[in-house]
mmCIF file of the N, C-alpha and C atoms, coordinates in Angstrom:
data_MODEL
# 
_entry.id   MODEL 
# 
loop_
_atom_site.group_PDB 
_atom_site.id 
_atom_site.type_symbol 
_atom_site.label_atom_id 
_atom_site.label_alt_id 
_atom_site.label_comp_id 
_atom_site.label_asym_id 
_atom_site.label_entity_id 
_atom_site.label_seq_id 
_atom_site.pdbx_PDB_ins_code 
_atom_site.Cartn_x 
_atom_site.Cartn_y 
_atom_site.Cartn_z 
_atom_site.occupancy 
_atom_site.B_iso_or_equiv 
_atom_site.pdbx_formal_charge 
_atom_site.auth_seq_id 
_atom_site.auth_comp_id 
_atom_site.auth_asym_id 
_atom_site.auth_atom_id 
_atom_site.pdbx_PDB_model_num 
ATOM 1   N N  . UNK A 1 1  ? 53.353 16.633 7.133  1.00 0.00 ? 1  UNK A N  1 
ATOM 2   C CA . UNK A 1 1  ? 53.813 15.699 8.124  1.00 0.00 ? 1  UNK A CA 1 
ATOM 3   C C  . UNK A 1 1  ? 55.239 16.075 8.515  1.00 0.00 ? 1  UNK A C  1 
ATOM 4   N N  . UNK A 1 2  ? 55.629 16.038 9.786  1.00 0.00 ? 2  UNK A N  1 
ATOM 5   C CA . UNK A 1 2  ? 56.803 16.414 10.078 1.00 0.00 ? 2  UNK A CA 1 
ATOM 6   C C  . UNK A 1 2  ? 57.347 15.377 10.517 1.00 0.00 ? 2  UNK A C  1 
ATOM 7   N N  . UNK A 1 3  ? 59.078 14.993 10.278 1.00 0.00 ? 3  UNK A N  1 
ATOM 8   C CA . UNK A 1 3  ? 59.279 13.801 10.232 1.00 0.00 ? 3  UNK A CA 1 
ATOM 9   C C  . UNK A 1 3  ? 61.079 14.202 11.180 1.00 0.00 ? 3  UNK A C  1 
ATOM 10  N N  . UNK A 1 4  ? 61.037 13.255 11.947 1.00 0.00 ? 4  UNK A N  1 
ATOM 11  C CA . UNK A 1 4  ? 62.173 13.328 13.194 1.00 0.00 ? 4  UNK A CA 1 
ATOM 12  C C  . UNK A 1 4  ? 63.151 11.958 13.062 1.00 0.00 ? 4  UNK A C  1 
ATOM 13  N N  . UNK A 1 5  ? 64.532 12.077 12.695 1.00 0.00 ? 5  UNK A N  1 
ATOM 14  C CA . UNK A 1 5  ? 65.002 11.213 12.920 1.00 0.00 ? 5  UNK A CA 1 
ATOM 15  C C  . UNK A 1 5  ? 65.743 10.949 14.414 1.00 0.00 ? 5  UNK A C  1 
ATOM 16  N N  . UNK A 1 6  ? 65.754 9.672  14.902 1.00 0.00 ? 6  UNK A N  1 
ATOM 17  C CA . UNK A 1 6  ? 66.602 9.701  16.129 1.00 0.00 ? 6  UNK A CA 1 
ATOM 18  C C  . UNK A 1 6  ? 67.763 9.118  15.981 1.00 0.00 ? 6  UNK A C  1 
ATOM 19  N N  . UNK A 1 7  ? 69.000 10.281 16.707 1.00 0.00 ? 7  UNK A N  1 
ATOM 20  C CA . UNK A 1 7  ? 69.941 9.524  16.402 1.00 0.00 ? 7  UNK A CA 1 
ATOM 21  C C  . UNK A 1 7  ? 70.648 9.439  15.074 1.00 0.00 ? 7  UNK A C  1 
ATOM 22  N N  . UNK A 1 8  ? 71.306 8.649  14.871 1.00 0.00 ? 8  UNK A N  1 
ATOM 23  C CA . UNK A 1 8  ? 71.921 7.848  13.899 1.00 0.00 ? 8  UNK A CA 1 
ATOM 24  C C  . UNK A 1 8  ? 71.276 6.592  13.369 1.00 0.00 ? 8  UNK A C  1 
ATOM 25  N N  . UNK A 1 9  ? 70.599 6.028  14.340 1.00 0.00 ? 9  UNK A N  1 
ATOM 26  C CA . UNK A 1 9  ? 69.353 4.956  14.090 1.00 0.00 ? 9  UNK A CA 1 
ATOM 27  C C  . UNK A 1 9  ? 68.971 5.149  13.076 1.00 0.00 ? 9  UNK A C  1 
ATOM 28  N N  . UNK A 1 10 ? 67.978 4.009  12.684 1.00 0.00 ? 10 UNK A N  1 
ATOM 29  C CA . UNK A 1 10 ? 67.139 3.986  11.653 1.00 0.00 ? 10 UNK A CA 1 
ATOM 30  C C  . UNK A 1 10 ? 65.759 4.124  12.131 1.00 0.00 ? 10 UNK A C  1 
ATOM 31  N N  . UNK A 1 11 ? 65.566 5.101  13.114 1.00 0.00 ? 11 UNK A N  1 
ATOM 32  C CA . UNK A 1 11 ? 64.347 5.283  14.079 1.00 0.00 ? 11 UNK A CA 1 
ATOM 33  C C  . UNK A 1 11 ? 63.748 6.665  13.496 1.00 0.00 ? 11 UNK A C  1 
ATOM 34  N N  . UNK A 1 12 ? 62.618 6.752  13.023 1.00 0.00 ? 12 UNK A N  1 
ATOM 35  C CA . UNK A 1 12 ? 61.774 8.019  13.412 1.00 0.00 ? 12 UNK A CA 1 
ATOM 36  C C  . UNK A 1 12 ? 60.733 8.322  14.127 1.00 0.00 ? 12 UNK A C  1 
ATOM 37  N N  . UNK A 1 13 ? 60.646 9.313  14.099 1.00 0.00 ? 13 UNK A N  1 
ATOM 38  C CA . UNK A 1 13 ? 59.139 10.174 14.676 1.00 0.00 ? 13 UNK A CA 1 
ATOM 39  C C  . UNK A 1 13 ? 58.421 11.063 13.531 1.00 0.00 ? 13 UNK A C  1 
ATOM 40  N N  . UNK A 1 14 ? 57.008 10.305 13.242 1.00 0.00 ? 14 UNK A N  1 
ATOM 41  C CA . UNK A 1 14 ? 56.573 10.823 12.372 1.00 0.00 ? 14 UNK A CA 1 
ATOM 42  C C  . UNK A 1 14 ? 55.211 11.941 12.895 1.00 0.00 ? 14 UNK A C  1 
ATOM 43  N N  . UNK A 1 15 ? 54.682 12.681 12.772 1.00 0.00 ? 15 UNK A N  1 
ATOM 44  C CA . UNK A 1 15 ? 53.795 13.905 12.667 1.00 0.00 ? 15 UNK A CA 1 
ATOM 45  C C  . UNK A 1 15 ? 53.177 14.468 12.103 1.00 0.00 ? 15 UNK A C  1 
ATOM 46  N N  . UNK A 1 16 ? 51.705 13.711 12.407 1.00 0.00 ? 16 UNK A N  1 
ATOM 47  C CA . UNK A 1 16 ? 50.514 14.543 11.483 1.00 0.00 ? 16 UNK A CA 1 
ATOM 48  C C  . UNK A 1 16 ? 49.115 13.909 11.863 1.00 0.00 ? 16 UNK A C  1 
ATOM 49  N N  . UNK A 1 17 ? 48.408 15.002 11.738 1.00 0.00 ? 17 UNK A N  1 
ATOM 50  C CA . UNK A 1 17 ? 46.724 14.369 11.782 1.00 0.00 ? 17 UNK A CA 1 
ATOM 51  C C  . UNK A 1 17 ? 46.263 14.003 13.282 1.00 0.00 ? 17 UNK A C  1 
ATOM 52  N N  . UNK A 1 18 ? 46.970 14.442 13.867 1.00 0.00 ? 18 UNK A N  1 
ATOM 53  C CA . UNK A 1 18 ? 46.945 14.582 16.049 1.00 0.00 ? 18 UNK A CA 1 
ATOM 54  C C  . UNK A 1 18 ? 47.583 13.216 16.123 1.00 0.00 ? 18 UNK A C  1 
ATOM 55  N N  . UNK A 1 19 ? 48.276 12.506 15.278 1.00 0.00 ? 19 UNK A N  1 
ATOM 56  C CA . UNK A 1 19 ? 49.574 11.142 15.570 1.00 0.00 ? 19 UNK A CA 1 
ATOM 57  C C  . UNK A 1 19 ? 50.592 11.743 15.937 1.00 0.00 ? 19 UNK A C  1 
ATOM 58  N N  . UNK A 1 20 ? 51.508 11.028 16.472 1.00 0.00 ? 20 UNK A N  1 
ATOM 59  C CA . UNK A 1 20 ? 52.820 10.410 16.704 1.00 0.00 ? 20 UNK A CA 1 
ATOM 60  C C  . UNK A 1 20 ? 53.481 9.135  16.760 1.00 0.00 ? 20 UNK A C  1 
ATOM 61  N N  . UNK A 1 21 ? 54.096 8.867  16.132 1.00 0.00 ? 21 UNK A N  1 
ATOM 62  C CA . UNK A 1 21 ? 54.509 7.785  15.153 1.00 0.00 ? 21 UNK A CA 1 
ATOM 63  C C  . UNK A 1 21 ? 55.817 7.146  15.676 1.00 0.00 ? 21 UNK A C  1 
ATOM 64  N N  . UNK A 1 22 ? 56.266 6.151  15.875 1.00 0.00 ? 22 UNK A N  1 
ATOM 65  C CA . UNK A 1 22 ? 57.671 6.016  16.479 1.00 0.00 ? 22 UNK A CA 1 
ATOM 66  C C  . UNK A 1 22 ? 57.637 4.957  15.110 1.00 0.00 ? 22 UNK A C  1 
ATOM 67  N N  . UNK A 1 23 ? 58.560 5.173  14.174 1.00 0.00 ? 23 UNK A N  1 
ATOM 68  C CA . UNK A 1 23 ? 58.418 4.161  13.073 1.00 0.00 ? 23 UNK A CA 1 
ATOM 69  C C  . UNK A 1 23 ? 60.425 3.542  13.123 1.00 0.00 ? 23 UNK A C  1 
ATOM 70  N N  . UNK A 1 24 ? 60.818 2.211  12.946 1.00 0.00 ? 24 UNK A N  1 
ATOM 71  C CA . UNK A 1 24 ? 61.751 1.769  13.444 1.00 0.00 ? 24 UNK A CA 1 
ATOM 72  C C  . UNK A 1 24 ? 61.958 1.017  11.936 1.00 0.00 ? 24 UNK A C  1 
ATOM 73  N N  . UNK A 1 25 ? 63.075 1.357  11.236 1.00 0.00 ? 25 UNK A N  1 
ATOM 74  C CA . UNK A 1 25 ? 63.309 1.173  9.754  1.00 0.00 ? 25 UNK A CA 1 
ATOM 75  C C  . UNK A 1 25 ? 62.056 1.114  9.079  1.00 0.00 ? 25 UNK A C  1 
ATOM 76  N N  . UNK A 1 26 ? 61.375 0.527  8.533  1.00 0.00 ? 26 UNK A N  1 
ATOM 77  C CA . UNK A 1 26 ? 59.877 0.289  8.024  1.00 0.00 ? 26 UNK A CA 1 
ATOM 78  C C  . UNK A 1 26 ? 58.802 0.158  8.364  1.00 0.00 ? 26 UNK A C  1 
ATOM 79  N N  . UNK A 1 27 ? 58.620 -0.194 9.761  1.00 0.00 ? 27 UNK A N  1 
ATOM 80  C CA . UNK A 1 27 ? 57.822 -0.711 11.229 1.00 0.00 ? 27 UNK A CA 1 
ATOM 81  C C  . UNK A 1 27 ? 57.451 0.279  11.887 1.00 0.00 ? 27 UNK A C  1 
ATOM 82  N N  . UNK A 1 28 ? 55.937 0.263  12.058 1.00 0.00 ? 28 UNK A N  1 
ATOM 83  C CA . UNK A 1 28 ? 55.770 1.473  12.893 1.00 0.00 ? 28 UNK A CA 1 
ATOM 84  C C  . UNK A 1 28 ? 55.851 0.364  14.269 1.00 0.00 ? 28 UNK A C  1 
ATOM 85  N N  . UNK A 1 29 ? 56.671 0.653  15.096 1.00 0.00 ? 29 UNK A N  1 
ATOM 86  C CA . UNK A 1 29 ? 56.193 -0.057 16.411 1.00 0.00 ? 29 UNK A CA 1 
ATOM 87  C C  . UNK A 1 29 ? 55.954 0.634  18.109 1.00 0.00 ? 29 UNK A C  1 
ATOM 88  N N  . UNK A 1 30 ? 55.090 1.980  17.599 1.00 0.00 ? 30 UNK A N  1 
ATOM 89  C CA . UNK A 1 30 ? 54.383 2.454  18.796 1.00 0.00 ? 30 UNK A CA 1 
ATOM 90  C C  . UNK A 1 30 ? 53.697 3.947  18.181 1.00 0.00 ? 30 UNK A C  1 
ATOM 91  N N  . UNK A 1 31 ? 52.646 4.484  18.930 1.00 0.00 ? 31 UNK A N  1 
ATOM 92  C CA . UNK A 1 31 ? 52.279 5.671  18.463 1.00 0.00 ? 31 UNK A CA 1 
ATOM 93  C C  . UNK A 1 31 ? 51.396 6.291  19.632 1.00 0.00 ? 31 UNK A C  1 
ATOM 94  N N  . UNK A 1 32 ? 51.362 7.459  19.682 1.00 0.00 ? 32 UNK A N  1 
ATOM 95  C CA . UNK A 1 32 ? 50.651 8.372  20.489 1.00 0.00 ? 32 UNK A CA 1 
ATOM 96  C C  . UNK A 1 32 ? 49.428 8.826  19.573 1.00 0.00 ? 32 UNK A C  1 
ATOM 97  N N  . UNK A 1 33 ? 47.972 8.028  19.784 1.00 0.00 ? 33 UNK A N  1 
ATOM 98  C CA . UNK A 1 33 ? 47.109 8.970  19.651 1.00 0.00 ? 33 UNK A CA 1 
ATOM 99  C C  . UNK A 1 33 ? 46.448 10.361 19.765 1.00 0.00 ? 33 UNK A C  1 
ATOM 100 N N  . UNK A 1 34 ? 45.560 10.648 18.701 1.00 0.00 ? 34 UNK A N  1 
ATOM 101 C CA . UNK A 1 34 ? 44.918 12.352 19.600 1.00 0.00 ? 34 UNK A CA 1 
ATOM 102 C C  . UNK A 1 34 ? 44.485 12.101 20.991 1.00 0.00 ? 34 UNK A C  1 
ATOM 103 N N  . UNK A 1 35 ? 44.208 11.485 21.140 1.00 0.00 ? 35 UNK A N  1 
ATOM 104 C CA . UNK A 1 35 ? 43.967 11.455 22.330 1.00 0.00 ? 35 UNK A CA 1 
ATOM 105 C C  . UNK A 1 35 ? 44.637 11.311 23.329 1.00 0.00 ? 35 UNK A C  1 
ATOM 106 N N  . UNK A 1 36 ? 46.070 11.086 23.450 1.00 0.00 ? 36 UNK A N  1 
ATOM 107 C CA . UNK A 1 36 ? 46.776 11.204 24.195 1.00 0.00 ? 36 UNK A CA 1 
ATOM 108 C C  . UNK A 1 36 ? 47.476 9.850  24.679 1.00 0.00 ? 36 UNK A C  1 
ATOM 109 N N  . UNK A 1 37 ? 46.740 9.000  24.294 1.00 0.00 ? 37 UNK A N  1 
ATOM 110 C CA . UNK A 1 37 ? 46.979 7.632  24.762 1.00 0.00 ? 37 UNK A CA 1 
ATOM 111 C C  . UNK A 1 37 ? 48.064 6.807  23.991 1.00 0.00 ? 37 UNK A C  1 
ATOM 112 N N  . UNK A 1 38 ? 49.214 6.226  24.656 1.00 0.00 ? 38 UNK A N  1 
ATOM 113 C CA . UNK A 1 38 ? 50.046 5.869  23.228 1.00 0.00 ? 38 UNK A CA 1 
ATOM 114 C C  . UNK A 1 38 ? 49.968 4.243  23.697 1.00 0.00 ? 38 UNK A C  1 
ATOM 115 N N  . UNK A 1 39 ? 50.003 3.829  22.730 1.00 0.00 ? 39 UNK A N  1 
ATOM 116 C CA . UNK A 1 39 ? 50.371 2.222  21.767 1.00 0.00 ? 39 UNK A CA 1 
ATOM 117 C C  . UNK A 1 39 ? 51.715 1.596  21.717 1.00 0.00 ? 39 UNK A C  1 
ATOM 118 N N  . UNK A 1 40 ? 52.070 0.230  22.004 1.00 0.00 ? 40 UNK A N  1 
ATOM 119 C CA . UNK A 1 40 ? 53.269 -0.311 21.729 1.00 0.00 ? 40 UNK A CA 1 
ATOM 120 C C  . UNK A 1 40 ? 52.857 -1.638 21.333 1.00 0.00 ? 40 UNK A C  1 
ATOM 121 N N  . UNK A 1 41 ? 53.959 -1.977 20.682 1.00 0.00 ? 41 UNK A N  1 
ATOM 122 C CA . UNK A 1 41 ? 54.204 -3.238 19.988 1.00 0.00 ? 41 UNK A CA 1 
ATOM 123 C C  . UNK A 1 41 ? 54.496 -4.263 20.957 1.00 0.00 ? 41 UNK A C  1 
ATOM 124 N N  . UNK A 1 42 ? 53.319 -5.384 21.085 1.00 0.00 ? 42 UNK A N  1 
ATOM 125 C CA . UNK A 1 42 ? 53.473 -6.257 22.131 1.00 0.00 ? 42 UNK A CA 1 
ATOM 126 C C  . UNK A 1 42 ? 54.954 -7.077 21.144 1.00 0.00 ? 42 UNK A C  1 
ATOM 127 N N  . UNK A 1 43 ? 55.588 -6.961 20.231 1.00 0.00 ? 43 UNK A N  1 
ATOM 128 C CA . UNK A 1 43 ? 56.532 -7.951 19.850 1.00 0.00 ? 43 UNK A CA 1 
ATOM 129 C C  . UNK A 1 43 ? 58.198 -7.270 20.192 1.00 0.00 ? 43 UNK A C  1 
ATOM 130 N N  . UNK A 1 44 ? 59.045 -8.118 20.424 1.00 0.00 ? 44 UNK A N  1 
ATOM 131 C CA . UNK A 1 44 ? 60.425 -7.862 20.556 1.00 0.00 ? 44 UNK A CA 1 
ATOM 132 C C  . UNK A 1 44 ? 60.977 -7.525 19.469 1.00 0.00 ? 44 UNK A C  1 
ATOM 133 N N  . UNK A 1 45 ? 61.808 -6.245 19.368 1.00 0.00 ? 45 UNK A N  1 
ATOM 134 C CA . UNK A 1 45 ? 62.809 -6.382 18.318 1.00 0.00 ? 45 UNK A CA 1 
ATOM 135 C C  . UNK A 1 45 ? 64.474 -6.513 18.595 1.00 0.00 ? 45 UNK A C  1 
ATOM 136 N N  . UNK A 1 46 ? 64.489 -5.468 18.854 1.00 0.00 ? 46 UNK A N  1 
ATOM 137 C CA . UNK A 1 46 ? 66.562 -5.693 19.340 1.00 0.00 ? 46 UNK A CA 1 
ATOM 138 C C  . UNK A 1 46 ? 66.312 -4.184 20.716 1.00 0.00 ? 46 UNK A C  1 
ATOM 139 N N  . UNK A 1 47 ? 67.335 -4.542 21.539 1.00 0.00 ? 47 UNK A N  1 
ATOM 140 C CA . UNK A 1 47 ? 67.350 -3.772 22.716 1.00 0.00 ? 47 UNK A CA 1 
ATOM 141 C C  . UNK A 1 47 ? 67.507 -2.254 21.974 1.00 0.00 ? 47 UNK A C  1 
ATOM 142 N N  . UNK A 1 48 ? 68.017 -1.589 21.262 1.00 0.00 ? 48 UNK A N  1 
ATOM 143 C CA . UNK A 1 48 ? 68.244 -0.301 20.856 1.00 0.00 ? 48 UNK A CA 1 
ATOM 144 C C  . UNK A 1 48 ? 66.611 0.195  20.533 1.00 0.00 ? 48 UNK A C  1 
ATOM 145 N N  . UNK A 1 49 ? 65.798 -0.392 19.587 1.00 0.00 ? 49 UNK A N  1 
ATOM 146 C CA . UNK A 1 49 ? 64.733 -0.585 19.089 1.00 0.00 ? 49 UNK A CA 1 
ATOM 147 C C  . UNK A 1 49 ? 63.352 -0.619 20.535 1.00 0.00 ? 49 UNK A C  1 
ATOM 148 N N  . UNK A 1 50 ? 63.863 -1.283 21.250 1.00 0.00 ? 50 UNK A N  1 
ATOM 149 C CA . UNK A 1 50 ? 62.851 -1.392 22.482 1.00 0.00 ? 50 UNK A CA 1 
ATOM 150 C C  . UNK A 1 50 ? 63.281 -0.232 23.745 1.00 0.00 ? 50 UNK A C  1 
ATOM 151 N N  . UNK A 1 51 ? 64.585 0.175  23.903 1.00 0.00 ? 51 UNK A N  1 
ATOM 152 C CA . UNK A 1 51 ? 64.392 1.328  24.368 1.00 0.00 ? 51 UNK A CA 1 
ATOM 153 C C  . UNK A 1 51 ? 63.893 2.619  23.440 1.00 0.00 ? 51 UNK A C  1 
ATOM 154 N N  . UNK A 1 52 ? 64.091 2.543  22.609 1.00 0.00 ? 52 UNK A N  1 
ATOM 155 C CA . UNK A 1 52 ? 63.496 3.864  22.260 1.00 0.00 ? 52 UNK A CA 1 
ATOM 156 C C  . UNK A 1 52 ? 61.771 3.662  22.204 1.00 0.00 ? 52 UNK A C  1 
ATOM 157 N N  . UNK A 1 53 ? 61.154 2.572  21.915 1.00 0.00 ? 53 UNK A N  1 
ATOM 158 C CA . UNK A 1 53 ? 59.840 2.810  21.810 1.00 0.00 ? 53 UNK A CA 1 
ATOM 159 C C  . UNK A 1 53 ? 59.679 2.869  23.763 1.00 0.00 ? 53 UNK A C  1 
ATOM 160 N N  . UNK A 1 54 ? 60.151 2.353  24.657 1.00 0.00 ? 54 UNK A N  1 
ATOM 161 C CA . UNK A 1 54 ? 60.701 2.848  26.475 1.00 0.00 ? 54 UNK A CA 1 
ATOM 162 C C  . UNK A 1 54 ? 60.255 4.174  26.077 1.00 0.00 ? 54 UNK A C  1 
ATOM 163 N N  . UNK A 1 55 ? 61.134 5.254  25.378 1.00 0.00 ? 55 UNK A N  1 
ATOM 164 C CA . UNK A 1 55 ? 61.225 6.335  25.858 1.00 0.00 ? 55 UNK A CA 1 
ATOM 165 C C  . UNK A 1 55 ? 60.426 7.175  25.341 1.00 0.00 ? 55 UNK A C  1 
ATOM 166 N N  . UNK A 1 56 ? 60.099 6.474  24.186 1.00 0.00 ? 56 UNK A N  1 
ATOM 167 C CA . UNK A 1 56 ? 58.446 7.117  23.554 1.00 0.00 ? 56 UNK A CA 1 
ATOM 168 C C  . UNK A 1 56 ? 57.635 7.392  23.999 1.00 0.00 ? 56 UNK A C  1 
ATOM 169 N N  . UNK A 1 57 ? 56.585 6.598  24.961 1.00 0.00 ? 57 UNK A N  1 
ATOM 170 C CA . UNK A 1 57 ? 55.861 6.067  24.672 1.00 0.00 ? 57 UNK A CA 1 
ATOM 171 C C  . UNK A 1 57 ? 55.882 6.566  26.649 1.00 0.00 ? 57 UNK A C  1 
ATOM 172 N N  . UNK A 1 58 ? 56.810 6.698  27.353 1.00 0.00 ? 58 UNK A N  1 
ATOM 173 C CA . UNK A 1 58 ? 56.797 6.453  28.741 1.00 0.00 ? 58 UNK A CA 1 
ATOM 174 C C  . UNK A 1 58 ? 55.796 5.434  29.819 1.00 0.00 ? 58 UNK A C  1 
ATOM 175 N N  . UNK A 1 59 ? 55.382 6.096  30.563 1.00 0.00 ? 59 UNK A N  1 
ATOM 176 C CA . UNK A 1 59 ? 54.917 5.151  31.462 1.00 0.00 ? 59 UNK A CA 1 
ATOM 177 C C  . UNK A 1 59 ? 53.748 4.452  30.757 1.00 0.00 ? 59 UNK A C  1 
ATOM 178 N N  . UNK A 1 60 ? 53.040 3.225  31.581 1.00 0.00 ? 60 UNK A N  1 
ATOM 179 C CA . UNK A 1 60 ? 51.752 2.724  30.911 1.00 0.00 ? 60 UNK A CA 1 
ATOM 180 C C  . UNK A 1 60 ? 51.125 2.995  29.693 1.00 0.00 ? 60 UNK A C  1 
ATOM 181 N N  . UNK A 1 61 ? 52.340 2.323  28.902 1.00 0.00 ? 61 UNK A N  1 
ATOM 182 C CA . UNK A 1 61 ? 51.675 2.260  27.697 1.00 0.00 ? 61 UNK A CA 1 
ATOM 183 C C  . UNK A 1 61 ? 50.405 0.828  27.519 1.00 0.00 ? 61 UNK A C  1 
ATOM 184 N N  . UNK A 1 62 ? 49.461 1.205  26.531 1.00 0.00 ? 62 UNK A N  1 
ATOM 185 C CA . UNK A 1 62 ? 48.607 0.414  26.052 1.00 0.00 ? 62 UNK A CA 1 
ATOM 186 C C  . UNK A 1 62 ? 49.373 -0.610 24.925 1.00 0.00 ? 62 UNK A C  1 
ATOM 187 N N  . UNK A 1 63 ? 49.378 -2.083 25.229 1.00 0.00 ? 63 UNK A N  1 
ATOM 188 C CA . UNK A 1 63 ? 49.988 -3.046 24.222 1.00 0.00 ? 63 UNK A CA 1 
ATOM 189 C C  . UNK A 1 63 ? 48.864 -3.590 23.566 1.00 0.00 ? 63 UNK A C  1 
ATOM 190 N N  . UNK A 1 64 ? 49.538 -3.761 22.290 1.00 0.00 ? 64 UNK A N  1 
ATOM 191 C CA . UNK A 1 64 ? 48.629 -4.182 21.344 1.00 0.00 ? 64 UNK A CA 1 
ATOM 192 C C  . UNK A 1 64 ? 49.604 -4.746 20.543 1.00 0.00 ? 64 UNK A C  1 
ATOM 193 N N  . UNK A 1 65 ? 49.022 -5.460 19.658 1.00 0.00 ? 65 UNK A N  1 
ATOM 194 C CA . UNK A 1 65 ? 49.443 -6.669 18.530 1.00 0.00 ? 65 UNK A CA 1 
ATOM 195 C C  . UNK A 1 65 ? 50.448 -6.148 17.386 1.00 0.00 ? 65 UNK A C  1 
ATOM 196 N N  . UNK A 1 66 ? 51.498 -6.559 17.070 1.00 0.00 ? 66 UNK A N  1 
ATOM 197 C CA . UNK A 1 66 ? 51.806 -5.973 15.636 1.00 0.00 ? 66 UNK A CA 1 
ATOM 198 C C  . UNK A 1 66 ? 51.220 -5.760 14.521 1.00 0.00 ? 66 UNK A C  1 
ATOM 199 N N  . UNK A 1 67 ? 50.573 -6.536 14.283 1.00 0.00 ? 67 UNK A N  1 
ATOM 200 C CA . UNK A 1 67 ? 49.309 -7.014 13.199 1.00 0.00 ? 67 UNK A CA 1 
ATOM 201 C C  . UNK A 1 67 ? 48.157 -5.159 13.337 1.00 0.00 ? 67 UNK A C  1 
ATOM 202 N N  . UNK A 1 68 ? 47.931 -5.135 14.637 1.00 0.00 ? 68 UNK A N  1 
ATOM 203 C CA . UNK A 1 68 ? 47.160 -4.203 14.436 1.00 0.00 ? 68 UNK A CA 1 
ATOM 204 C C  . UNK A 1 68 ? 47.742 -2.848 13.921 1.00 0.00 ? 68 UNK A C  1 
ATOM 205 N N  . UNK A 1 69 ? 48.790 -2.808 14.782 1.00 0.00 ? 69 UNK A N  1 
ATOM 206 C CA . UNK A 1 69 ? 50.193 -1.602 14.051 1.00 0.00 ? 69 UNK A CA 1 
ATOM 207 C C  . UNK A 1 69 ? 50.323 -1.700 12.479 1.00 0.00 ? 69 UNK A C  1 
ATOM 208 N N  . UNK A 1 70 ? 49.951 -2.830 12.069 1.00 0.00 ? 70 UNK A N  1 
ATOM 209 C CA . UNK A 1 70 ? 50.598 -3.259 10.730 1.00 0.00 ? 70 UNK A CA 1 
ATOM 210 C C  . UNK A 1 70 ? 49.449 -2.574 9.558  1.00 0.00 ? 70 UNK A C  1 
ATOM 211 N N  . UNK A 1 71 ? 48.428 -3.189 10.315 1.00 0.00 ? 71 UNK A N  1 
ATOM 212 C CA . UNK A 1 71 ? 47.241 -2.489 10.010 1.00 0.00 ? 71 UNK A CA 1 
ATOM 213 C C  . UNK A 1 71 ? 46.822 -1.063 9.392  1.00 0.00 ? 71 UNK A C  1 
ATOM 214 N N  . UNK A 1 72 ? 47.272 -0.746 10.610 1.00 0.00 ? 72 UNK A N  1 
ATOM 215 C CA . UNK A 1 72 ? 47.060 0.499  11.003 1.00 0.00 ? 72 UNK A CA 1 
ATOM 216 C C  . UNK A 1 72 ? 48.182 1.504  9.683  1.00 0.00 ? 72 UNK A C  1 
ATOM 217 N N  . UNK A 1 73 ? 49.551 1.067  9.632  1.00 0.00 ? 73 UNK A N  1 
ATOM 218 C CA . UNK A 1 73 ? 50.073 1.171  8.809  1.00 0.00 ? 73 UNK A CA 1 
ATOM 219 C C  . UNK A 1 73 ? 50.149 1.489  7.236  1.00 0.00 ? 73 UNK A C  1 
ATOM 220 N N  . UNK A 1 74 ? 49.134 0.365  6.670  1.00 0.00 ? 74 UNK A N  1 
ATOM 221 C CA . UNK A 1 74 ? 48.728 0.032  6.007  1.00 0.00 ? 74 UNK A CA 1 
ATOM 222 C C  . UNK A 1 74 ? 47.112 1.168  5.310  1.00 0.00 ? 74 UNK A C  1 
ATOM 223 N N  . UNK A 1 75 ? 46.881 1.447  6.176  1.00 0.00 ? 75 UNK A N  1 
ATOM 224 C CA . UNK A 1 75 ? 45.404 2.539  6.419  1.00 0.00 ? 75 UNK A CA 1 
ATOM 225 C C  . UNK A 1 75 ? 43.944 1.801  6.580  1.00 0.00 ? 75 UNK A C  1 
ATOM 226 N N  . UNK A 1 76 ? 44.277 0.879  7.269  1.00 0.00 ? 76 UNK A N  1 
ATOM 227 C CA . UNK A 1 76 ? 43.419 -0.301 7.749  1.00 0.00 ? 76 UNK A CA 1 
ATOM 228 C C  . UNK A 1 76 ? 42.889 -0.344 9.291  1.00 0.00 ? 76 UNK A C  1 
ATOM 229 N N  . UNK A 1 77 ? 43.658 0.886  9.573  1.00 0.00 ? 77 UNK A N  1 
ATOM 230 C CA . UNK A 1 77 ? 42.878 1.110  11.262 1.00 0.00 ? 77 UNK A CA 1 
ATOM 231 C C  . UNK A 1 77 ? 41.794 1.611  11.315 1.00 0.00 ? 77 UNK A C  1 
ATOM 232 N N  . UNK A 1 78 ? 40.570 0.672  12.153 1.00 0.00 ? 78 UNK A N  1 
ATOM 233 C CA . UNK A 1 78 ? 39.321 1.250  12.564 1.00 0.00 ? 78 UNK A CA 1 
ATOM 234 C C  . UNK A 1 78 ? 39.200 2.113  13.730 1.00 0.00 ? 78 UNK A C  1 
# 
């Protein structure tokens, strides 16, 4: 897994298994599937935190639940 910090943040980019990971201190809150399609966290965190998953993630992203992120996290994604 290859692992990207941004910044000075407590933001990464994680890499592996056709993912991309935008993980924000402990929180994953967005990701790019193999397939190309990326994911965001329908929840607010702090403006630093929400532009970068902005710049992740770019145009039309697909929103989805934290819970499912959390999930997913967890190794609970179907």
């Amino acid at each position: 897994m290859k692992v990207s910090r941004i910044g000075k943040q407590n933001a990464y980019i994680l890499e592996g298994n056709g993912f991309r990971v935008l993980q924000s201190y402990q929180t994953i809150v967005a990701l790019q599937a193999p397939s190309g399609k990326y994911y965001k966290t329908d929840r607010f965190y702090s403006v630093t935190t929400s532009k970068h998953i902005n710049k992740f993630v770019g145009a039309n992203p697909i929103l989805v639940s934290q819970d499912l992120l959390n999930d997913w996290q967890n190794g609970d994604f179907a």
